[in-house]
C-alpha positions as CSV (number, residue, x, y, z in Angstrom):
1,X,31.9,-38.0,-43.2
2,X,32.9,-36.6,-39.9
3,X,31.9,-32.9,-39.4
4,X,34.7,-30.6,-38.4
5,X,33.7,-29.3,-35.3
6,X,32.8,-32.8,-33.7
7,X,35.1,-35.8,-35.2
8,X,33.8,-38.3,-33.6
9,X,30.5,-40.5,-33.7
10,X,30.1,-39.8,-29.9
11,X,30.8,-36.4,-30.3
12,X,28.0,-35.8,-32.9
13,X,25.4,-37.9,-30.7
14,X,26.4,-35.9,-27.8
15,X,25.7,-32.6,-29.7
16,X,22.3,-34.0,-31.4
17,X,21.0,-34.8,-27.6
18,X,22.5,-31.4,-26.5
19,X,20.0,-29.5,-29.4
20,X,16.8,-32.0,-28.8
21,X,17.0,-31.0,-25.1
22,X,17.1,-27.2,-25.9
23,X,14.4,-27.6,-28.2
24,X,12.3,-29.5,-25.4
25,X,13.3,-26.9,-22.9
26,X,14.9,-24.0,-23.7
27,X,13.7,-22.7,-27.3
28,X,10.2,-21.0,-25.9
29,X,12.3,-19.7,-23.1
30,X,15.0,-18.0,-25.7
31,X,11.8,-16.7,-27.7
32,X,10.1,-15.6,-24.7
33,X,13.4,-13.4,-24.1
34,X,13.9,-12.0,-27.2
35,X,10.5,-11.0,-27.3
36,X,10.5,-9.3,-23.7
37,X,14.1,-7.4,-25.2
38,X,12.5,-6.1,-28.6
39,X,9.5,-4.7,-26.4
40,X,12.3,-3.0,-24.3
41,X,13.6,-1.5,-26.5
42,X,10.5,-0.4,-28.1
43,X,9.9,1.2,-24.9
44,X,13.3,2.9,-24.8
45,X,13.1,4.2,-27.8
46,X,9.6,5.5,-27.0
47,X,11.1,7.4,-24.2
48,X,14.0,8.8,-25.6
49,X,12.9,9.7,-29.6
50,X,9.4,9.6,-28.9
51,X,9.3,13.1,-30.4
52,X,9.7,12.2,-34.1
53,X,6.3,10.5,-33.8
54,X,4.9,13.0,-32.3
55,X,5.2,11.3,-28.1
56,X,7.6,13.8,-26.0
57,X,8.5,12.1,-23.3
58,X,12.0,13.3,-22.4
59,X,13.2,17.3,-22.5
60,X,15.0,17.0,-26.0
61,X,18.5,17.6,-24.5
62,X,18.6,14.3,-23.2
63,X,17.6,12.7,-26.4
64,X,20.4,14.9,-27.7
65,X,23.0,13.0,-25.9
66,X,21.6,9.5,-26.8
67,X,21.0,10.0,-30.1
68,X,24.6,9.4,-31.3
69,X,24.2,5.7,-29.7
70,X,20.4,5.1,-31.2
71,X,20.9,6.6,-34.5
72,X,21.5,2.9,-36.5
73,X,18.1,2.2,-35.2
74,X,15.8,4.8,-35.2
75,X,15.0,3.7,-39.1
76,X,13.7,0.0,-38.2
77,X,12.1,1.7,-34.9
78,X,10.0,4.1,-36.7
79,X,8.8,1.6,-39.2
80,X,7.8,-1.2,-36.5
81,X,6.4,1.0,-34.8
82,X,4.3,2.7,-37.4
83,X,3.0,0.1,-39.4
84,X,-0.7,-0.5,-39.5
85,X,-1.5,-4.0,-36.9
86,X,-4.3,-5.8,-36.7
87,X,-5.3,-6.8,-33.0
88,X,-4.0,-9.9,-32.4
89,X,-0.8,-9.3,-34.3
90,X,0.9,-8.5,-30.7
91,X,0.2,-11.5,-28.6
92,X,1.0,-15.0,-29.7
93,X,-1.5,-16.2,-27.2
94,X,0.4,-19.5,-25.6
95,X,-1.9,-22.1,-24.9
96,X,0.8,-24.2,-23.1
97,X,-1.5,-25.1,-20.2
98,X,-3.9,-27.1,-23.0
């Protein structure tokens, strides 16, 4: 049974290629960026609410005026970044070279 968005046989092919190649290529690359943006983030949050953990970084006022904007994720933040880690819970350690 043809799928809806892709009708035809060729169509269908053309999209299985399309997802092998991103697999082959682009998936670690997509991982590798979402990665880099959680620890961002992480960052930024550090800087700007590091005070409810006990880290001031930035005079409160300007925490103040973010805080309307980081509110929906200063729950999730506080528990990723309090949890108890082992070491090697941080790095995946790519052995792409071996």
């Amino acid at each position: 049974m043809p799928s809806a968005s892709n009708p035809h046989p060729k169509g269908r092919i053309l999209q299985a290629v399309r997802e092998f190649m991103f697999g082959m290529v682009g998936l670690e690359i997509a991982e590798h960026a979402l990665e880099m943006r959680a620890s961002v983030e992480s960052l930024f949050m550090l800087a700007t609410v590091g005070d409810m953990i006990g880290v001031p970084v930035l005079p409160p006022v300007y925490s103040l005026r973010l805080l309307p904007y980081l509110a929906p994720q200063i729950g999730s933040w506080k528990r990723r970044v309090l949890r108890e880690r082992e070491f090697t819970d941080e790095h995946d350690y790519h052995l792409d070279g071996l």
